[in-house]
N, C-alpha and C positions, 0 to 999 in steps of 0.2 A: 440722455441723462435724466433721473429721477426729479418729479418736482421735492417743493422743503414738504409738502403736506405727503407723499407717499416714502418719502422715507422715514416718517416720522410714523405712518403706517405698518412701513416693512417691520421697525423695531420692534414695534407694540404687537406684532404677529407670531414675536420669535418668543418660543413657548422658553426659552432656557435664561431670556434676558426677563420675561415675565415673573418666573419663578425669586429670578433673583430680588425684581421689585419687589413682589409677595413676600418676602423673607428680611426684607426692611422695614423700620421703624416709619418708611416716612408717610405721608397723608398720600393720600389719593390723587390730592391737587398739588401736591411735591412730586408724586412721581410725573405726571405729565411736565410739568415745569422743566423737570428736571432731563425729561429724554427732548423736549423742544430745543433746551441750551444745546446740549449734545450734538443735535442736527445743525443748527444756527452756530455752532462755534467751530466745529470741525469739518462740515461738507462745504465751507466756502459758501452754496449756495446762498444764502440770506442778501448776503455781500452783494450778487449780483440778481436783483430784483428783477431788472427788466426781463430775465428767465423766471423763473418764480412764474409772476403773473403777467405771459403772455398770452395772448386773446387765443392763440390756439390750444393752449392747454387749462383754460378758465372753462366751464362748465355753462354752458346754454339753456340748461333744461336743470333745475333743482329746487329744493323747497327751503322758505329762507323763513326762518324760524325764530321765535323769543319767546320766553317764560316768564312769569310775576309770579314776587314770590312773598311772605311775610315780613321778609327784613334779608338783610343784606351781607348777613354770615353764614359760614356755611353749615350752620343749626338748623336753619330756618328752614320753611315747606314751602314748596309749589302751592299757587293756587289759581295759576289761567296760563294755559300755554296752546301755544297759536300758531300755525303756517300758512306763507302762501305758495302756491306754483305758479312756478315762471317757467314760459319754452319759448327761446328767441324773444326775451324782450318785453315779452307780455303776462299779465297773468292771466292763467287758466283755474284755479281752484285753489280753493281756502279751506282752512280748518280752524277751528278754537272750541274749548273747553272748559268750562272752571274745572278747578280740582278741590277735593275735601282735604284739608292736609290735618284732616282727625282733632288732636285735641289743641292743638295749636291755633294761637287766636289771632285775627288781624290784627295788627293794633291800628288805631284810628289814624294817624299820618300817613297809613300805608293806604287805608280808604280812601283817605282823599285825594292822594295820589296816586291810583290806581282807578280808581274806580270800583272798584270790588269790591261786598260789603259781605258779611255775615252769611246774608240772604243768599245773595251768588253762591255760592258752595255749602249750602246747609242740606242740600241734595246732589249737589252735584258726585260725580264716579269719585271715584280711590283714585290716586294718584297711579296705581297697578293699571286702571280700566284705562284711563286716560291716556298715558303712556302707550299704549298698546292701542288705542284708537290712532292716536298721533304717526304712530310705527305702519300701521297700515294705511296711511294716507302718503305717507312718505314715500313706502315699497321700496325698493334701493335705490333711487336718488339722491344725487349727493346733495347736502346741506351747508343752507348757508349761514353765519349767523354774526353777529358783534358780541367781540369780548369773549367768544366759546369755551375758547382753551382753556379761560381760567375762570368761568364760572358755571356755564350750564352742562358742559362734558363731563366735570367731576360730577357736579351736582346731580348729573341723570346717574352716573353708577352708584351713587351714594342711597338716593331716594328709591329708586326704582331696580336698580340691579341690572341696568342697562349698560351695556359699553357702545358708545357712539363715534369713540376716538376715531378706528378703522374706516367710518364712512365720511368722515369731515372733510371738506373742501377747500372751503375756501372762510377765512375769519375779517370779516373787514373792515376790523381794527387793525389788525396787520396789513392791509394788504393797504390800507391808506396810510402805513405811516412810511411803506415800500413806495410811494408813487410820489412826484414832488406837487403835493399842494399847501398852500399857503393859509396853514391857519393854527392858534392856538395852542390845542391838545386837542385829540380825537376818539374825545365821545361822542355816542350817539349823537347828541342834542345838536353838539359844534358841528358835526358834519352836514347835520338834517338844517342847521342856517346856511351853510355854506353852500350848498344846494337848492337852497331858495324850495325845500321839501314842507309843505304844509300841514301831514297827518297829522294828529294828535298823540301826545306823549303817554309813557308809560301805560298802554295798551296791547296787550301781547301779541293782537291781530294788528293794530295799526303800525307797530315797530316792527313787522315782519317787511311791512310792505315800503317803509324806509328804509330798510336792511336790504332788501333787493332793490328799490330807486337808486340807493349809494352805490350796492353793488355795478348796478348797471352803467353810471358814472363810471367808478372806475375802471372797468373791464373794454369800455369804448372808448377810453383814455381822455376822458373831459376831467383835466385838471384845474379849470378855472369856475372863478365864483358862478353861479348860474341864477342869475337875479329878475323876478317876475315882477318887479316894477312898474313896467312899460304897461302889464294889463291889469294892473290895480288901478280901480277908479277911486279918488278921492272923496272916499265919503265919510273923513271925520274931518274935512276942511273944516278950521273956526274951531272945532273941538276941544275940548282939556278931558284929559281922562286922571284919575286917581286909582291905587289898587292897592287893597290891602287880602292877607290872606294866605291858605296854604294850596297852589294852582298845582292844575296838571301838567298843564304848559310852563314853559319855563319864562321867568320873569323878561328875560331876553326877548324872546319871541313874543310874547304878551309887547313888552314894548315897541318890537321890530313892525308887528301889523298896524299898530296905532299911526305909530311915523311912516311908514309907508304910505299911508291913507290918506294922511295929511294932515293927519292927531298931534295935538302937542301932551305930553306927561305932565305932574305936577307931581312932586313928592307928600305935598302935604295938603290935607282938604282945606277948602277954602270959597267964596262966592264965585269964584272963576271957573272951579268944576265942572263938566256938566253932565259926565257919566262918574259914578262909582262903582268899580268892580269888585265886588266883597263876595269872596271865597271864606270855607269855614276857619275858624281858628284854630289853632291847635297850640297855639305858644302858652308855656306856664307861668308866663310875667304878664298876663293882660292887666291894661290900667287898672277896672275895677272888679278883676279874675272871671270878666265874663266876655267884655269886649276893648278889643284896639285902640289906642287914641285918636286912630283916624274914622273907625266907628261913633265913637263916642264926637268925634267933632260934627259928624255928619248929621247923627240926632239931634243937637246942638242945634245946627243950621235950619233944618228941615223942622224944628220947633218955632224958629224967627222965620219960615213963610220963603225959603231962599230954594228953588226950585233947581234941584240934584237928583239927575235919577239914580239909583241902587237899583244894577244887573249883577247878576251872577255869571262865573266863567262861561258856562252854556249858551247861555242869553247871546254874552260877548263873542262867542265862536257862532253862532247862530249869524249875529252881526256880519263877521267876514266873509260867510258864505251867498250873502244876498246877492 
């Protein structure tokens, strides 16, 4: 019996159901939607997951891939997209690229959450060259990715004239909401806690390779929290940390290493402080349209002689890794 992913293949093959999408109104990202219900409502498969994704029909050797992109509709340009390879378990070889997405501009939220600046891509390939480097690092390997089906699969035939439907594997956003784990909703971010996965966020090379950690989770059937506690040393014993800011890392995680450490949080600055984490701004109500009111309390402070250091996220990730 067919897995959901090659039947969903077979359709997209069939030149006479193709025509008919072509000859509809709907988006690109309606027609995929649209043939996934199709498989998932009528082949029963979906229903019974533990076929789906069983370890003998899940993929060993494939390249587990993410994009960054200028914003988060489907207007917007590529601008870093990145894979790793895995064969049994490990990885063997990496890729990533910025991309030019031409006259379309980062906007600043997206820098600072990305990491990507102007600079990154003011040489970098066409989105064409890239694409096609990307293609040759892949070779036909199946591909692994989070959230695929309804953002970078459209998005690659849109941008680039690529159809990647055919070779898609496995998405593991589906495939973790197919397995019984206990958490939330299953974003990246939530799974990458729940996995006790440390890479850094919204990097197209580091979410590649949390996109094959998770995968490899679930593919070996480890459905519980997987927590690295036990080899974290406590070295923000005593501590108080503050954070103001627009992070790469998600505020969670930002918190999660503190307390693990043995950091205590403070919402608001004060003499007890003893790290400030100030990330750039980007909010359009700052107190006095330039900085924070946890900024401004900190200057405050560090005017009366009250010894608070000011790190940066970097600094702070810098920190975790000693």
């Amino acid at each position: 019996m067919a897995t959901y992913e090659e039947m969903t293949r077979s359709i997209l093959s069939n030149d006479y159901i193709l025509e008919i999408l072509d000859k509809s109104n709907l988006s690109d990202e309606d027609k995929y939607t649209l043939v996934h219900s199709i498989v998932t409502d009528f082949s029963g498969i979906k229903r019974n997951s533990k076929h789906i994704y069983n370890n003998s029909s899940l993929p060993s050797k494939y390249i587990s891939f993410d994009i960054e992109t200028t914003g988060f509709s489907y207007n917007d340009r590529m601008i870093q997209i990145a894979g790793v390879k895995y064969e049994d378990g490990n990885e063997t070889g990496t890729f990533m690229s910025y991309v030019n997405p031409g006259d379309f501009e980062i906007p600043t939220p997206i820098s600072y959450l990305t990491g990507v600046t102007p600079q990154h891509v003011s040489d970098a390939p066409s989105i064409d060259v890239a694409v096609k480097k990307f293609l040759e690092f892949t070779e036909d390997i199946p591909l692994i990715g989070h959230n695929i089906f309804s953002f970078e699969v459209p998005r690659f035939l849109r941008w680039a004239n690529v159809d990647l439907s055919r070779r898609i594997a496995v998405d593991t956003l589906n495939f973790a909401q197919e397995m019984p784990i206990n958490v939330e909703n299953y974003k990246l971010e939530t799974l990458k806690s729940y996995y006790g996965i440390s890479n850094r966020s919204h990097d197209a090379l580091e979410d590649s390779r949390t996109t094959a950690l998770i995968y490899e989770f679930l593919k070996n059937g480890v459905y519980t929290p997987t927590s690295k506690n036990e080899n974290i040393k406590p070295i923000f014993e005593g501590k108080t940390f503050c954070y103001s800011g627009a992070f790469r890392m998600s505020r969670k995680s930002i918190e999660a290493a503190i307390i693990s450490r043995g950091g205590k949080i403070q919402k608001k600055i004060s003499k007890r402080v003893d790290y400030f984490i100030n990330a750039p701004q980007i909010a359009k109500n700052l107190t006095d349209g330039k900085r924070s009111r946890k900024e401004i309390d900190f200057d405050q402070l560090v005017s009366e002689g009250i010894l608070i250091k000011k790190i940066t996220e970097d600094e702070f990730i810098s920190m975790l890794e000693e």
